[in-house]
C-alpha positions in Angstrom: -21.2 21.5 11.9 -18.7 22.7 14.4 -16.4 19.0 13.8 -16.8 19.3 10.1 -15.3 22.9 9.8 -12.9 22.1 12.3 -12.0 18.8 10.2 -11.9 21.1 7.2 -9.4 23.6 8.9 -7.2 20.6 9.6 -7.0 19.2 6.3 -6.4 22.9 5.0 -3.0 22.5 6.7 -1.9 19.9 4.2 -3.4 22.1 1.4 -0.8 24.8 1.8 2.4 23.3 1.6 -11.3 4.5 -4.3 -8.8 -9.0 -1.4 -10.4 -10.4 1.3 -12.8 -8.9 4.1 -10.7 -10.3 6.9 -8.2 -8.1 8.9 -4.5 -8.5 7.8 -1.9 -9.3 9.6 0.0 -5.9 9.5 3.7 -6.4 8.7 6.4 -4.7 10.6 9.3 -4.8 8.2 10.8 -1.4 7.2 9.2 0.2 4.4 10.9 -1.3 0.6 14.1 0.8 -0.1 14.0 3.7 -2.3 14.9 2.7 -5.8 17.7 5.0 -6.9 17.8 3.6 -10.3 14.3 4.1 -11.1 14.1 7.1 -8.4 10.8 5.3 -7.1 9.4 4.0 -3.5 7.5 0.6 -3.2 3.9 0.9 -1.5 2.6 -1.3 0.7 -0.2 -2.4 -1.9 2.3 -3.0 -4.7 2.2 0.0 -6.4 4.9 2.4 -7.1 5.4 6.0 -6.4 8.1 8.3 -7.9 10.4 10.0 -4.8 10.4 13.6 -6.0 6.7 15.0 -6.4 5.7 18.5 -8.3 3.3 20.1 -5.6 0.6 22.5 -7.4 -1.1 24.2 -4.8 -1.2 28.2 -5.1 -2.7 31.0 -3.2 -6.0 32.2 -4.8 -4.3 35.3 -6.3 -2.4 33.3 -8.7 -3.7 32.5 -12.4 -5.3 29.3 -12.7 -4.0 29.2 -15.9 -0.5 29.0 -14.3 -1.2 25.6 -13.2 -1.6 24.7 -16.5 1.3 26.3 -17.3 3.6 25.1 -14.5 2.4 21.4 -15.0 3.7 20.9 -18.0 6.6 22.2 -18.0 7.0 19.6 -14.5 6.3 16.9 -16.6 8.5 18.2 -19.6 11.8 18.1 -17.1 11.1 14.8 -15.7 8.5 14.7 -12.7 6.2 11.9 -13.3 4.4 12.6 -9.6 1.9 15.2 -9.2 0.3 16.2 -6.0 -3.1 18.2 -6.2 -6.3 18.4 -4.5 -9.9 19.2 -5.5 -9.5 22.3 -2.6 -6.6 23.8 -4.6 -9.6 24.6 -7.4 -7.3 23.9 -10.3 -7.8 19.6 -11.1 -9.3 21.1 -14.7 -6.0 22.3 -15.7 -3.2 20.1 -14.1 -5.7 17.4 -15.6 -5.5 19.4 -19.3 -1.4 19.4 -18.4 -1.1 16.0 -17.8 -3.4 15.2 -20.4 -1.5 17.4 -22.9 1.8 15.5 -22.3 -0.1 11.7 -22.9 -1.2 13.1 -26.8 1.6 14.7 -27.1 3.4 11.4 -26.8 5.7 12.8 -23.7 4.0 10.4 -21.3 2.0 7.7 -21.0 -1.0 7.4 -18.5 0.4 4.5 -16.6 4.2 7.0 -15.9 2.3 9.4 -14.6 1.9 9.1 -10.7 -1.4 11.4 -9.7 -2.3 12.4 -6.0 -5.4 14.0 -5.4 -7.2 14.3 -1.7 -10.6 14.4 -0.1 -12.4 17.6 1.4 -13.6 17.6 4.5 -17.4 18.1 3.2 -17.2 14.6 1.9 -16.4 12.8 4.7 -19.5 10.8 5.5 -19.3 7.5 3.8 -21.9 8.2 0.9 -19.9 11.4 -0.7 -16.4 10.0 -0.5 -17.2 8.3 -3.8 -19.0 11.0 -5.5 -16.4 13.3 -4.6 -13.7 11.4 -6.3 -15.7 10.8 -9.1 -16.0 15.0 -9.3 -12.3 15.3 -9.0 -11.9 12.7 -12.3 -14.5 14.4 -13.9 -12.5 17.8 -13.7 -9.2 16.1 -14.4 -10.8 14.0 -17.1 -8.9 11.0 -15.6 -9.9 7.6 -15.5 -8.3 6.9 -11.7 -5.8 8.5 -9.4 -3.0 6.5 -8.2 -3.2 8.2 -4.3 -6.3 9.2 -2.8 -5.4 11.0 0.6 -7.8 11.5 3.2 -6.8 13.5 6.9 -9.4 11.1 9.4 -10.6 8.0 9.6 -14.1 8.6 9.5 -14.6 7.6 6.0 -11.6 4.7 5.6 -14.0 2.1 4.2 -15.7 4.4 1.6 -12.3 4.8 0.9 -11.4 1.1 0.5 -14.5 1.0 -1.7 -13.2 3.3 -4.2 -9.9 1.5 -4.5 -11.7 -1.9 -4.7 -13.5 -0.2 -7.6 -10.4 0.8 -9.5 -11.3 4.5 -9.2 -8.0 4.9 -7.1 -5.2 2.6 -7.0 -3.9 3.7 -3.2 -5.5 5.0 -0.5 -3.2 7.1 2.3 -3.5 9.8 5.2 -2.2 13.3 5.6 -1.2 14.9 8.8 -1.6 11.7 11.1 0.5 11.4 14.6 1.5 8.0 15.8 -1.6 7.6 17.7 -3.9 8.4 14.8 -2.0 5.9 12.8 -1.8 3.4 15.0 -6.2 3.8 15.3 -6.3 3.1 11.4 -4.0 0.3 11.8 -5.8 -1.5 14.4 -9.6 -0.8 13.0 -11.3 -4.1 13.0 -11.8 -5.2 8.8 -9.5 -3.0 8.0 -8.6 -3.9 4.2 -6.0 -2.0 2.9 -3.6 0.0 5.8 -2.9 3.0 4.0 0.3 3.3 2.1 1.4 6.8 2.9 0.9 9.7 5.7 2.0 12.9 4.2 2.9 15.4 6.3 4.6 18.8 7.3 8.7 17.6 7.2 12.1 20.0 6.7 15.5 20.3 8.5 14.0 22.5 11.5 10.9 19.8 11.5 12.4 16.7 10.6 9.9 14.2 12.1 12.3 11.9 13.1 10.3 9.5 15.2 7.1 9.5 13.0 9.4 8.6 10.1 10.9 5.7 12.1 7.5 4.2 13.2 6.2 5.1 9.5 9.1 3.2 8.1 8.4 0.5 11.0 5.0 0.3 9.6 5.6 0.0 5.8 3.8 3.4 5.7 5.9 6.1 3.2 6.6 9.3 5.1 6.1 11.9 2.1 7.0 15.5 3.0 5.2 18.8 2.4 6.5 22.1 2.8 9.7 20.4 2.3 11.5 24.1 1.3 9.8 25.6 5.0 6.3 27.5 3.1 4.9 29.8 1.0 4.7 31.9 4.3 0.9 33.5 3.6 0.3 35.4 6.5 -3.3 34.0 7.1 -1.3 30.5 8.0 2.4 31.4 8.8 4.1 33.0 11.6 5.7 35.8 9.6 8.7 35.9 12.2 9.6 32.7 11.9 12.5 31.4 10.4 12.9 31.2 6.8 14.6 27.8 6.3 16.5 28.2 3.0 18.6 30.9 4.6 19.6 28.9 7.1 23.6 29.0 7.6 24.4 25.4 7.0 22.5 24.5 4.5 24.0 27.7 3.0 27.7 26.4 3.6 25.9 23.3 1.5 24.9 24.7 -0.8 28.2 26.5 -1.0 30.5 23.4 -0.8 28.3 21.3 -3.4 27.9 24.1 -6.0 23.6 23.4 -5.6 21.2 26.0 -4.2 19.8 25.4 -0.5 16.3 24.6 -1.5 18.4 21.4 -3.6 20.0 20.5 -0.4 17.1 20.5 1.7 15.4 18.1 -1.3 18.0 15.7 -1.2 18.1 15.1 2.4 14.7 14.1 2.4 15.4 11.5 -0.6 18.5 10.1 1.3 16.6 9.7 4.6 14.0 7.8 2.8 11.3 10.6 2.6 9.4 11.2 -0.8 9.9 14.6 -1.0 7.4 17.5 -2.9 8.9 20.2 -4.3 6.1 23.0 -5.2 7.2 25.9 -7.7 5.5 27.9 -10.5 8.9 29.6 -11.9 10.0 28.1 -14.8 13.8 27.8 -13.5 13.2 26.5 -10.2 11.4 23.7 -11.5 13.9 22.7 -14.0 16.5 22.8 -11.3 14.6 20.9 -8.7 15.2 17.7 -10.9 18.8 18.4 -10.6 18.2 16.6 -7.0 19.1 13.3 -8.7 22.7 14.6 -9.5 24.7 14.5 -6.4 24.6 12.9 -2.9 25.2 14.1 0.4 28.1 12.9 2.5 26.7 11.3 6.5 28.3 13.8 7.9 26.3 16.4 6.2 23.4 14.4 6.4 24.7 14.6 10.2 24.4 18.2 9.8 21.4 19.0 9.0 19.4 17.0 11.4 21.4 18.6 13.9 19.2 22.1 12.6 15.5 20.0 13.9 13.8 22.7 16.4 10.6 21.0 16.0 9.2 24.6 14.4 5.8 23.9 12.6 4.9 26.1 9.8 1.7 25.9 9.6 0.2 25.8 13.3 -3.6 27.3 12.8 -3.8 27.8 16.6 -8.0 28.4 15.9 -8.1 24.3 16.1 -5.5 23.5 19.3 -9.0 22.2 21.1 -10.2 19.9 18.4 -9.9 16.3 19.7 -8.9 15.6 16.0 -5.9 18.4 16.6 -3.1 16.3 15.0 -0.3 18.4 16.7 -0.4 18.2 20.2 1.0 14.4 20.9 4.8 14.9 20.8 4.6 12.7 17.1 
């Protein structure tokens, strides 16, 4: 009992902010350049995944309805990747949203780039595909294209799922190197998992994870990418707030954009897949305006100069789990 709600605690920290049998031989290329064209990432597995992701999660105050709401209007400016989870409590209507846009003829199923991820209460083998079966139920969805799951306890339920078309990726959230590199060296391992989606901004810019991700073929994708939501049950309320930072300020400044657009683009142009969570109508229309100007190296320079290694979300309740993700240096 005690792993499990500590296990659930951990994958909570993501939350704010289903071929052969033999063992592959894991490639060590760098992970497929971003396609700027397209504004799409190669997986590992073939599939692609759009760089610039519409996060959905919401404190339990806010309107369900406003997911609804919010999602469609994503979709209606451009962002063809959606990142929810069956925690978050609102699948029904981001489903209904994205649904909404297909008969309405704004999308098709196949542009449309879903994440969903698995609660700790399902980890044992036998309820990782009954869980995802509940999330489809609620979203009314025939498959997700990412399922995300935070420890490696139920990886081959997980393979199963994807072998049975109810997901068409499977990938990890909140890894370090050394819990990466014990997925990537499990014996029978089928798939290696084609993201690790973690905490990632200019004062936590995750440098080395992102180089052994990238050495890896495993996408780096970013939450909290604009610092956090900063709900004081989770966040330090004196730390820094990040889109007041002074340089990316000046940035914002010199490139006529808003610091929160600055901070998106230098994920994209380090090679990051970037989330960008908002429920105001003008925020998300100008997040897409990420795609319309570039950052010069020495800016780019710049802002990983501002890396203090500052974690937003740091719940210090789990600092003795042996499943604690944040105590190896990456």
């Amino acid at each position: 009992m005690k792993k499990q709600y500590v296990q659930g605690c951990c994958q909570l920290i993501a939350l704010i902010a289903c071929e052969g049998g033999r063992k592959k031989h894991l490639p060590t290329r760098p992970v497929t350049e971003m396609d700027s064209k397209h504004q799409r990432v190669k997986l590992n597995d073939g599939h692609f995944m759009p760089v610039l992701g519409f996060g959905t999660y919401a404190p339990a105050e806010v309107p369900k309805d406003k997911a609804l709401e919010a999602t469609k209007l994503a979709i209606e400016v451009g962002f063809r990747h959606v990142d929810c989870a069956h925690i978050y409590n609102n699948e029904a209507q981001v489903g209904l949203a994205i649904r909404s846009k297909i008969a309405d003829g704004s999308v098709k199923r196949e542009d449309i780039f879903y994440t969903s991820k698995l609660w700790s209460n399902s980890h044992r083998p036998e309820l990782v595909r009954p869980a995802l079966e509940r999330s489809l139920k609620n979203l009314q969805l025939d498959y997700v294209d990412l399922y995300l799951i935070h420890f490696p306890v139920s990886l081959k339920a997980m393979e199963k799922c994807k072998d049975a078309g109810l997901a068409k990726s499977i990938g990890v959230s909140n890894f370090n190197r050394r819990q990466l590199e014990m997925i990537l060296n499990m014996p029978g391992l089928k798939y290696k998992p084609v993201c690790n989606q973690v905490e990632c901004h200019p004062y936590l810019n995750q440098r080395k994870l992102l180089d052994f991700c990238k050495s890896k073929d495993i996408v780096l994708v970013a939450y909290s990418a604009l610092g956090s939501h900063r709900e004081e049950q989770w966040v330090d309320q004196n730390s820094p707030v990040l889109l007041k930072d002074p340089v990316l300020c000046a940035l914002a400044k010199k490139y006529k954009r808003t610091p929160a657009l600055i901070a998106l683009r230098y994920q994209l142009q380090r090679g990051v897949v970037v989330l960008a969570k908002s429920y105001n109508e003008q925020r998300i229309r100008e997040n897409m305006k990420v795609f319309e100007f570039q950052l010069t190296s020495e800016d780019m320079k710049a802002i990983d100069d501002l890396d203090r290694n500052i974690r937003y979300l740091t719940p210090v309740i789990l600092a003795d789990s042996p499943d604690y993700p944040f105590s190896d240096e990456y």
